[in-house]
N, C-alpha and C positions, 0 to 999 in steps of 0.2 A: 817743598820745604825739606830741609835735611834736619832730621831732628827739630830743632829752634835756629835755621838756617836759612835765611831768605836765599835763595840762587835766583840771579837775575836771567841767566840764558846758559842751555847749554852751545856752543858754539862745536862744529864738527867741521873740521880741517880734513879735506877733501887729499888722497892721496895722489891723484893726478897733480896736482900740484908742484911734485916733483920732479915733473915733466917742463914744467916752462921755470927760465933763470930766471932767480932773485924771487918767485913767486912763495915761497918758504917762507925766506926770510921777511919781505914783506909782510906777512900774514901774520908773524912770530912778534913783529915791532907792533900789529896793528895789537894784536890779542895781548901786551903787554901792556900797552894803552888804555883800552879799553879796560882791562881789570885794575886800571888808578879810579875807577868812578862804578865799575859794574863788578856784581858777583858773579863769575864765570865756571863755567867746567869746560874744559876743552876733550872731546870724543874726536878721537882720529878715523880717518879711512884705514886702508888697510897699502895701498899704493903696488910697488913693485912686486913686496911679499904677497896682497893676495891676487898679485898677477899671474904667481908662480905657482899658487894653489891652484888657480881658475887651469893651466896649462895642463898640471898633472893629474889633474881630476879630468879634461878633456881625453889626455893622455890613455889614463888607468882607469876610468871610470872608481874612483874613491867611494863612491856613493854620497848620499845626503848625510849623516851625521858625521861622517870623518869630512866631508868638504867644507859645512860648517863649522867645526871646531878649527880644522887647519885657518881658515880664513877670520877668526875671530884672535886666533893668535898671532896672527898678520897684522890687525889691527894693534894687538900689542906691543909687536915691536917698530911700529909707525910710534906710537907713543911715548916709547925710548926713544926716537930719533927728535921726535917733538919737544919732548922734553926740555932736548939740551937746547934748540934754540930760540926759547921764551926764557924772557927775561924772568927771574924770580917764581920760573917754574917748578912744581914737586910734583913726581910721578904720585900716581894714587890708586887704589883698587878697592874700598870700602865708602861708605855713608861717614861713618868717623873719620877716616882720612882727607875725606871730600871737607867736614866741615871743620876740620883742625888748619888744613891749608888755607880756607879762607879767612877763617877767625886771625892768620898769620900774615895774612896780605899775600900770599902765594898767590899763582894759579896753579889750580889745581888743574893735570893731566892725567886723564882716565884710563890705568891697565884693565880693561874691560874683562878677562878672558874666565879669572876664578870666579866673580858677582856672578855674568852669564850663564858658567856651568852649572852655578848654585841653584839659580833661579829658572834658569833654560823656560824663558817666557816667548818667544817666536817659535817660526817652522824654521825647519832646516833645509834650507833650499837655494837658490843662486834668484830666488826673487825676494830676497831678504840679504840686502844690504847693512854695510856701515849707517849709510842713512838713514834706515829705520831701527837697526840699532841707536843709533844717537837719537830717534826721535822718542826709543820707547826710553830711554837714561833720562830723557828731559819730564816726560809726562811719569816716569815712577820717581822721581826727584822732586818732581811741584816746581821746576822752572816755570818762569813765566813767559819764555821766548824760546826757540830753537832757532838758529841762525844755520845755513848752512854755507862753505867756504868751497865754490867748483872752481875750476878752471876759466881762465879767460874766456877760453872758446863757450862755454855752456852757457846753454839760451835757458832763464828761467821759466822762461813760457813752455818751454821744449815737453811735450808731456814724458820722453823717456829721460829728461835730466835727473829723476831718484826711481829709486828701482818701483817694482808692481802694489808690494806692500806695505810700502810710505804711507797711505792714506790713512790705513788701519792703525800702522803702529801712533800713527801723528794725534789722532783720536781728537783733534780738535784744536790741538793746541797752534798757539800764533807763531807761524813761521817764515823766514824766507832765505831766500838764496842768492849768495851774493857774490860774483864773479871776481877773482883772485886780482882783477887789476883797479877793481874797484871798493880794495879790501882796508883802504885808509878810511872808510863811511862806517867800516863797523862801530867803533864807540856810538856814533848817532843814531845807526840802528837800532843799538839797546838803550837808548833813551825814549825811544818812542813806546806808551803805553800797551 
């Protein structure tokens, strides 16, 4: 719950994504779809920016807390990118904003980077993903679903398709993963109880 805020899912848009044509936009028509019937939050991956962190941190050895921050501000400006192509999307970075946009019929897109500073509830490490970021947004939000959006190629079964400490951050909560070319299913995803 957000405040007096049902959230039906958070949904996390996988930054590979970016990698195969039209799989964006795709994703961006399904997640507009989907929030005509579902209350959504969309949490992005971090994509080519935190490609570039992952390089420079290999590079320079950054350490854990600067390689963390760089890469959660990655995911931020994945989120600017997101933004713009979801229909009736509003960038957001608060619990107020989150349930302003929805009360508006938005979707809400999550600038994750000042709330995480805030709260700095994970470790800092490269086994601590987007994805468990997006899974600890869904279980400190009272989503009732976490949906996650990979790459065509990603085997849901694959045990390395989300990073080490997916399970921990997921804490229980009902989730699944669902491959970018098979992203027109999401509304019926979040239909299922």
């Amino acid at each position: 719950m957000i405040g007096s805020t049902r959230l039906d899912a958070v949904v996390k848009v996988g930054g590979g994504l970016l990698r195969e044509p039209g799989a964006l936009a795709a994703t961006a028509a399904a997640l507009a779809r989907a929030a005509e019937r579902h209350r959504v939050l969309v949490v992005t991956g971090g994509g080519p920016f935190a490609d570039a962190v992952r390089a420079l941190d290999r590079e320079h050895s950054l350490g854990d807390d600067a390689a963390h921050w760089m890469a959660v501000l990655a995911m931020e400006q994945y989120a600017w990118a997101v933004a713009t192509t979801v229909s009736r999307a509003r960038l957001v970075a608060s619990r107020e904003e989150i349930a302003a946009a929805l009360d508006d019929r938005a979707v809400p897109v999550l600038a994750p980077y000042r709330w995480l500073r805030e709260a700095d509830p994970l470790p800092h490490s490269w086994d601590v993903t987007s994805d468990s970021i997006a899974a600890w947004f869904a279980g400190a939000l009272g989503a009732r679903r976490l949906v996650l959006v990979k790459p065509a190629g990603a085997d849901p079964a694959a045990p390395d398709v989300v990073d080490p400490y997916f399970s921990r951050a997921l804490d229980g909560l009902a989730h699944s993963i669902l491959p970018a070319h098979r992203v027109a299913e999401l509304a019926g995803r979040l239909d299922r109880p």
